[in-house]
C-alpha positions, 0 to 999 in steps of 0.5 A, a space after each residue: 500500500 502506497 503511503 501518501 506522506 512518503 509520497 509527498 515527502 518526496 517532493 519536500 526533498 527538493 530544495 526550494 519546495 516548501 509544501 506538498 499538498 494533496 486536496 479534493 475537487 471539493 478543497 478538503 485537505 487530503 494530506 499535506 507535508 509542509 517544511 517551515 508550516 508558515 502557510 495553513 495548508 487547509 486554506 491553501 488547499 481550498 484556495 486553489 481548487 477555485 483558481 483550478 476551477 478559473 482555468 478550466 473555464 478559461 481553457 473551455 472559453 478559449 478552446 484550449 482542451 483540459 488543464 494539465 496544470 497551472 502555475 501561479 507566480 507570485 514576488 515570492 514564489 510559485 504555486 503550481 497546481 496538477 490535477 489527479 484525474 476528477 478527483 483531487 489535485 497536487 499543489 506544490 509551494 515553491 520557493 523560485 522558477 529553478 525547480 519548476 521541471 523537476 517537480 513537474 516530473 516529479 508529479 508525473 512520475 508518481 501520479 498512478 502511485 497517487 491516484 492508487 493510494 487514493 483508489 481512484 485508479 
C-alpha cells in the first residue's frame, strides 16, 4: 500500500519546495507535508481548487482542451497546481522558477502511485 506522506515527502526533498499538498475537487485537505508550516495548508488547499476551477473555464472559453496544470507566480514564489484525474489535485509551494521541471516530473512520475493510494485508479 502506497503511503501518501512518503509520497509527498518526496517532493519536500527538493530544495526550494516548501509544501506538498494533496486536496479534493471539493478543497478538503487530503494530506499535506509542509517544511517551515508558515502557510495553513487547509486554506491553501481550498484556495486553489477555485483558481483550478478559473482555468478550466478559461481553457473551455478559449478552446484550449483540459488543464494539465497551472502555475501561479507570485514576488515570492510559485504555486503550481496538477490535477489527479476528477478527483483531487497536487499543489506544490515553491520557493523560485529553478525547480519548476523537476517537480513537474516529479508529479508525473508518481501520479498512478497517487491516484492508487487514493483508489481512484
Amino acid at each position: 500500500m502506497v503511503d501518501l506522506k512518503q509520497t509527498l515527502s518526496r517532493f519536500l526533498s527538493v530544495p526550494g519546495v516548501r509544501q506538498a499538498i494533496l486536496v479534493g475537487r471539493d478543497g478538503l485537505l487530503i494530506e499535506g507535508l509542509t517544511r517551515e508550516g508558515k502557510e495553513d495548508m487547509e486554506a491553501v488547499g481550498a484556495i486553489t481548487t477555485s483558481g483550478l476551477s478559473a482555468a478550466e473555464a478559461l481553457g473551455r472559453e478559449i478552446a484550449r482542451g483540459s488543464v494539465v496544470g497551472v502555475l501561479m507566480e507570485y514576488e515570492h514564489g510559485i504555486v503550481s497546481i496538477d490535477p489527479l484525474g476528477d478527483f483531487a489535485l497536487l499543489v506544490t509551494l515553491l520557493d523560485n522558477a529553478s525547480v519548476i521541471g523537476r517537480v513537474r516530473h516529479m508529479v508525473k512520475a508518481s501520479r498512478s502511485e497517487i491516484l492508487e493510494a487514493l483508489d481512484i485508479v
